[in-house]
C-alpha positions as CSV (number, residue, x, y, z in Angstrom):
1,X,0.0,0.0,0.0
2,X,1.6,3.4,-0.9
3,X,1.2,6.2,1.7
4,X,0.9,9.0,-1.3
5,X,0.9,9.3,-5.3
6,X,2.2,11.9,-7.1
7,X,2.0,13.5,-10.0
8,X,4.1,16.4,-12.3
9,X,2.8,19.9,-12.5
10,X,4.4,22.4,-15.2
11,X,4.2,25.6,-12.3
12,X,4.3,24.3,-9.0
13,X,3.1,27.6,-7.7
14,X,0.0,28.4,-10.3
15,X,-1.2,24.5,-9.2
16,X,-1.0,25.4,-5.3
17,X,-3.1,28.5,-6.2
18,X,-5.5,27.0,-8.0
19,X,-6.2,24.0,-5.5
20,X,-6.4,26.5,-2.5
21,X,-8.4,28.9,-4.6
22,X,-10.9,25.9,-4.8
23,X,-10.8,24.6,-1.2
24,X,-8.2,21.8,-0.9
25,X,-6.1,21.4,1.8
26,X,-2.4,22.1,1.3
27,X,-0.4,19.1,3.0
28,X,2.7,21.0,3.0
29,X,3.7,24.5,0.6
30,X,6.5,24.5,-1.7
31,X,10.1,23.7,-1.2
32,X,13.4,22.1,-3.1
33,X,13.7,19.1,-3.5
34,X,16.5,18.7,-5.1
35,X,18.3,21.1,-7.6
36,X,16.1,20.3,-10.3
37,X,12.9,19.8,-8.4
38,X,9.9,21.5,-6.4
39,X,7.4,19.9,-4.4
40,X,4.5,20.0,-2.3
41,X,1.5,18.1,-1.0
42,X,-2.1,18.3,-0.7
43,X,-5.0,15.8,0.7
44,X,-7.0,14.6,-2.5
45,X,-9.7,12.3,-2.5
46,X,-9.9,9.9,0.6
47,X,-7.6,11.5,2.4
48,X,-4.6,10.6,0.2
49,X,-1.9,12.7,0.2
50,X,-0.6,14.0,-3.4
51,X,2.6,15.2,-3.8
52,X,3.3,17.4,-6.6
53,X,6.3,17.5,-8.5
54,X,7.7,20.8,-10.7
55,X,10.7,19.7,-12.8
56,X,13.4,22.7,-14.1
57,X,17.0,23.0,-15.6
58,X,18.6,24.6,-12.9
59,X,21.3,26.1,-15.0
60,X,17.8,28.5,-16.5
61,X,15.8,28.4,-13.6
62,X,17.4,31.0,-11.0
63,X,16.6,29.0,-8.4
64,X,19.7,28.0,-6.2
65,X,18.3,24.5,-5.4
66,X,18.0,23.0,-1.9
């Protein structure tokens, strides 16, 4: 049994928006994962925790990484 699924999001940010926007509750906001990836999680249906996963060349992001 997995604990989570998760799935990729193009902007990390604009997702979290929209699923606060329409009443989900955020698991836990944004951070670095690693230097080429973003994550976050929120409660879908059941209870289940999705994490969601923003992918990025850090070399053209800006972002420093973890």
């Amino acid at each position: 049994m997995n604990d989570h699924i998760g799935i990729t999001v193009e902007d990390l940010d604009e997702a979290l928006r929209v699923f606060t926007e329409n009443g989900v509750a955020i698991l836990a906001g944004a951070k670095d994962y690693t230097d080429s990836m973003r994550h976050a999680f929120v409660v879908g249906p059941d209870n289940i925790a999705i994490e969601l996963l923003e992918t990025f060349d850090p070399k053209n992001s800006g972002n420093t990484g973890p």
